[in-house]
N, C-alpha and C positions, 0 to 999 in steps of 0.2 A: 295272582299276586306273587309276585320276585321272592323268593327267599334270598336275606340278607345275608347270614351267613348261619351255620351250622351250630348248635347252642349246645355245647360239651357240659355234662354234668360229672362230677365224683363219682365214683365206681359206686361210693359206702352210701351214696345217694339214692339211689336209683328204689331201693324198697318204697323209699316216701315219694319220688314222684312217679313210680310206676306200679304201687303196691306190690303184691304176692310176684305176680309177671316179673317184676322188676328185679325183687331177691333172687329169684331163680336164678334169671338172666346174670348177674352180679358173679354169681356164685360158679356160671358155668364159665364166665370169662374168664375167672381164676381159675379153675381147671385146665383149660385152653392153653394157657398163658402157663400155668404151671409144664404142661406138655410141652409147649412150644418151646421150654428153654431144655428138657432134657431133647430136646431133636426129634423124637417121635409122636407131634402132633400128627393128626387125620386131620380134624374141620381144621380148616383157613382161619388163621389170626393173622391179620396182618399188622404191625406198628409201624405207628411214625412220633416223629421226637417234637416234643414241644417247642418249637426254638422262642426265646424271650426279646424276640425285635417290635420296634416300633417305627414309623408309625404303619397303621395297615392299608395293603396298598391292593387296589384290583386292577388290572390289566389285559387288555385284548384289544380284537377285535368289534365294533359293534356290532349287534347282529344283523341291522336292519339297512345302517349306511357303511358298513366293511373298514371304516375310519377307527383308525388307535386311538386307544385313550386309556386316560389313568383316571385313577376316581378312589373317592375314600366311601365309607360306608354310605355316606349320605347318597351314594348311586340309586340306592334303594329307597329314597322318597318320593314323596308325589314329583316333585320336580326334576327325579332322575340325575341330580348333577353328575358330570363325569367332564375330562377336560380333553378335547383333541389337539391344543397346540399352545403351546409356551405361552402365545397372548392371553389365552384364556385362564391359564393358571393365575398370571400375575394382577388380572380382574378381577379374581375371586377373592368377596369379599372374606367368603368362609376362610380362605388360605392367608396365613401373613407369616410375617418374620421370619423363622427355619422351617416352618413346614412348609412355607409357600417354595423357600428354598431346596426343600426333598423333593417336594411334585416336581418341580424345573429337573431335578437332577433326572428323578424317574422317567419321566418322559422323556428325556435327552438321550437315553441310556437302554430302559426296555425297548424302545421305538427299533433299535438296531435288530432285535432278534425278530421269528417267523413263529408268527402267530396264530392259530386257526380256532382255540379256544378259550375263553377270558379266565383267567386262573386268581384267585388272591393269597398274598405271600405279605410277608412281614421282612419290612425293611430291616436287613443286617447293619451298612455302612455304607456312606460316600466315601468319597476319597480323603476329605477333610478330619472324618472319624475316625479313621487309622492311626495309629501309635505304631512305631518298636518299643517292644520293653523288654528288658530283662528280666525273668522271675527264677529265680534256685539257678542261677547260671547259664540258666536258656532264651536263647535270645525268640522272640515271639511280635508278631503280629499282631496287635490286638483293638477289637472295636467292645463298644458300649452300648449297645443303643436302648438300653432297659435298665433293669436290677441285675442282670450277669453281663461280666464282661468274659468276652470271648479268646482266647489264645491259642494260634496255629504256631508250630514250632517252624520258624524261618527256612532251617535247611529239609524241610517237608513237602511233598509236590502239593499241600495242601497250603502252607502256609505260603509258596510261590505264588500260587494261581492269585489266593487274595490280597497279595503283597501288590501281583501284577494288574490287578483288579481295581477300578475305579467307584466301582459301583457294586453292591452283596444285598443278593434278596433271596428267601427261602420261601419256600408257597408249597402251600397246604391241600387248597381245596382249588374243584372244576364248575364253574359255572356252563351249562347250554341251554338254549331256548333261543325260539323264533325275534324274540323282542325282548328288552328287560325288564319289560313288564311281567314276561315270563318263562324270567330264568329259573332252574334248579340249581342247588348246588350238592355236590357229593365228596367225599373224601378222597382225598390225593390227588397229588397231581403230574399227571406226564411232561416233565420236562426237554424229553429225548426230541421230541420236534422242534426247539426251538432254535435249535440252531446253535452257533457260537461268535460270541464276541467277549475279545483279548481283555474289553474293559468292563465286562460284566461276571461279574461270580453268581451263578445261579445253582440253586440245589433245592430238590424234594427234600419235602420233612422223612422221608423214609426212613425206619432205623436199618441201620447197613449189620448186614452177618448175624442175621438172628437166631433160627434154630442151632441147637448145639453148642454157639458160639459163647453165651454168656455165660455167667460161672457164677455158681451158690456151693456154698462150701458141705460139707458133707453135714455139718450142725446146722446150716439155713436150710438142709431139704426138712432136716427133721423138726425142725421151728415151724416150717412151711407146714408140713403137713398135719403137724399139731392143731394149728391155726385153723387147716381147709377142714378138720374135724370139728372144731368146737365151731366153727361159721354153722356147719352145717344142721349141730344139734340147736343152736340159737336160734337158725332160719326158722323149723320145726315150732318151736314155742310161738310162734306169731301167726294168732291166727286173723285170719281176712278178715272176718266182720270186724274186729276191734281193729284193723288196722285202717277200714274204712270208715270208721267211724270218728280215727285219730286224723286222717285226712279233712273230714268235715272240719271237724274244730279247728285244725290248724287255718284253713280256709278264712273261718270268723276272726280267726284271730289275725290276722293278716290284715284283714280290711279294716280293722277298728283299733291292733297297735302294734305293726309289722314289728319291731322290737323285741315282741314277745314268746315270736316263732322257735321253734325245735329249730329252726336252722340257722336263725340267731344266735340263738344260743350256743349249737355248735360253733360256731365263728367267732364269737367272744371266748370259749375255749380258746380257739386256736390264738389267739391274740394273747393269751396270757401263757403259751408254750407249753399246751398240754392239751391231750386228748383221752379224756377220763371221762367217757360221759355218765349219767346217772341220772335216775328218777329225781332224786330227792334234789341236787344241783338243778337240774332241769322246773323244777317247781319253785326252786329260790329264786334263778334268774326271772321268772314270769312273777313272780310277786314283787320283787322290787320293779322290774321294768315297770309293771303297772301304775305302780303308789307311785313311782318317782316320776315317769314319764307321759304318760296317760293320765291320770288323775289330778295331778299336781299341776300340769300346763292348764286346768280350766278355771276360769275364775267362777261362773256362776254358780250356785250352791247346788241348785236345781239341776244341770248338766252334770255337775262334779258327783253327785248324788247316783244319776242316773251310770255313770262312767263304773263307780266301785259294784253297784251293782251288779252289772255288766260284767264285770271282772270276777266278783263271787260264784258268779254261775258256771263261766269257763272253769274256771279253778276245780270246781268242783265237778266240771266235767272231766278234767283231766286227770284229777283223782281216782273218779272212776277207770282211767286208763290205764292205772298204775303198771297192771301185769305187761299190759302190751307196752307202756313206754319203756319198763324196766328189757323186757326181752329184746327189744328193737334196739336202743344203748348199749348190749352185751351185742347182738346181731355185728351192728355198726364197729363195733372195739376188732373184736377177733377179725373180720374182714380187712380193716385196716391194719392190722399185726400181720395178716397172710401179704395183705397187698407192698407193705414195705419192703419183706424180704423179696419179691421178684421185682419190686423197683433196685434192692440194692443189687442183684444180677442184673439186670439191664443195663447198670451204670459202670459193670465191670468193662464195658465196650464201650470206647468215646473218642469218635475223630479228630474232638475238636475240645481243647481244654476249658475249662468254667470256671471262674475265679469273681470272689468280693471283693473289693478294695476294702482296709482296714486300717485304721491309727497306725497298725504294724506292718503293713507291708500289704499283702495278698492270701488270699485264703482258699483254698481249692473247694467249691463246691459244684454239687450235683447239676444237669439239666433240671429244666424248668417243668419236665416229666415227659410223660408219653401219651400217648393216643393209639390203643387198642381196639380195631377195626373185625367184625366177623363177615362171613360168607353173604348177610343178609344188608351188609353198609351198616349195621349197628356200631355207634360207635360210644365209646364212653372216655375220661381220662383219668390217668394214674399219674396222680402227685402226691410227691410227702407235702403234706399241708404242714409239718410241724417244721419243715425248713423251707423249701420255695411259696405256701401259703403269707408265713408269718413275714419273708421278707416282704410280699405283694402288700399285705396290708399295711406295714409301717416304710416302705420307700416311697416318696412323690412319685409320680412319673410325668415324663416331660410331652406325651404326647395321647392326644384321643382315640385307644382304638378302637 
């Protein structure tokens, strides 16, 4: 079976979907990561930058009939769709109005380059996406194609290229396999074989000049390393049997009122612009989801009966879990205090400028984060959830990726 594409979790994640394994692993990537920006890493980190395009696009060669073609995730259902030639875009029923309009462009445009592996990349701009603007007196190049709008300074060989550029797509990951039925996909992508054309802007998600390069100020080492201490005495408090045991329960509770998950939870945080986790907040959110959304939706007495029940027993299993939820919310807190300060290094280095549009004008924010890659393809991603999270969940977005 095809892997579709590569499923990124939160760094501060990784204890709950990978237990004990997973805190470790978490904990040594900040290490890594901590290394890698004073320049003296040993193990391999490799990063690449999240870029925030849409819509998602895979392209290559097929494996089996050597024919181009572009394809959106649905490549990876039973029916395989993928398109090799403009008629077939404009058939599809899947495709209409502007996307049907991106695939026409994409195809028109990757088709020029040399292909030998199917790569997928997140459309930056057409030619139509492009603006000049002016921002603080600098004149800029800039496309949209998300929640960040992007700006290359004009007199920049960076903002020529895309100025001169028709077409801007950034790609991630490599698919290979005998057939698409069974493709692999792996992290990063070799863009140096494909060649060059005048009307296409292509680029790896690579983050450019990492060791050394990025900069934490002499109070972010000491924040940092404050942080990578209390991570590690927090890890320690968590022990495996109760952490698998908080795994079971979350499980139950998933399948009978997904609302009421540890990870819900977290995300209703982040919605309300704060990452404060706790027992006690973690046990409110799960009582009201229950009473108000679980409970409250059934009308028969006998079901409704049955449903609070149900809910009594979890509660009171997670009560039981008090010490492990508490330590695993302090676990999660400090990790994310460590991970912020080497997101905000990371962001001291940026090719390419990030801006909100605002009532006021324009507002300089961060990437969309990073992807932190080890020697083994392990990969995990580092985003402030308290600002590119919270815009994800309250901006539309105009496209399926």
């Amino acid at each position: 079976m095809a892997v579709k594409n590569l499923h990124l979790e939160h760094l501060e994640d990784e204890i709950i979907n990978n237990g004990i394994d997973g805190g470790r692993a978490s904990i040594n990537f900040l290490r890594s990561l901590r290394d890698m920006m004073k320049g003296n890493t040993k193990k391999g980190v490799n990063m690449t930058v999240k870029w925030d395009g849409a819509p998602a696009i895979w392209a290559g060669k097929h494996p089996e009939t050597g024919q181009f073609f572009v394809a959106k995730k649905s490549l990876f259902t039973q029916q395989q769709l993928h398109y090799t030639s403009i008629q077939q875009i404009k058939e599809a029923s899947e495709l209409s109005g502007d996307l049907e309009k991106k695939f026409i462009e994409s195809f028109n445009h990757l088709s020029k380059l040399a292909w030998n592996k199917i790569l997928q990349g997140d459309l930056m701009f057409t030619e139509k996406d492009k603006k000049m603007q002016e921002i603080d007196g600098v004149n800029y190049v800039t496309f949209q194609p998300n929640t960040i709008m992007y700006a290359a300074d004009i007199e920049s060989d960076l903002g020529e290229a895309i100025d001169n550029a028709k077409y801007g797509i950034v790609f991630h990951t490599t698919y290979e396999g005998a057939t698409i039925e069974d493709l692999g996909a792996s992290f990063g992508a070799d863009i140096s074989t494909l060649g060059h054309s005048k009307d296409v802007w292509v680029d790896d998600a690579t983050y450019k000049s990492v060791a050394g390069k990025s900069k934490m100020t002499a109070k972010d080492t000491v924040v940092l390393t404050k942080a990578l201490q209390e991570t590690g005495k927090s890890f320690h408090k968590i022990k495996k049997p109760a952490l698998f045991k908080f795994k079971k329960v979350q499980q139950t509770i998933q399948s009978k009122g997904a609302g009421a998950t540890y990870k819900t939870y977290m995300n209703a945080q982040i919605k309300k612009g704060k990452f404060n986790l706790t027992y006690n907040d973690y046990i409110k959110h799960f009582d009201s989801y229950w009473k108000d959304k679980v409970v409250a939706k059934v009308k028969m007495e006998k079901t409704k009966k049955m449903k609070e029940e149900m809910g009594v027993q979890l509660r009171r299993e997670l009560v039981g879990l008090k010490l492990l939820i508490t330590a695993l919310t302090t676990f999660q807190t400090n990790m994310v205090n460590a991970k912020d300060v080497i997101i905000k290094g990371l962001n001291t280095v940026k090719g390419i400028g990030t801006f909100k549009k605002t009532s006021k004008g324009f507002e300089v924010v961060n990437p969309e984060g990073y992807v932190a890659i080890d020697d083994d393809g392990k990969a995990v991603k580092l985003v402030d959830r308290m600002e590119f999270s919270l815009n994800n969940f309250t901006v539309s977005k105009n496209w399926d990726k």
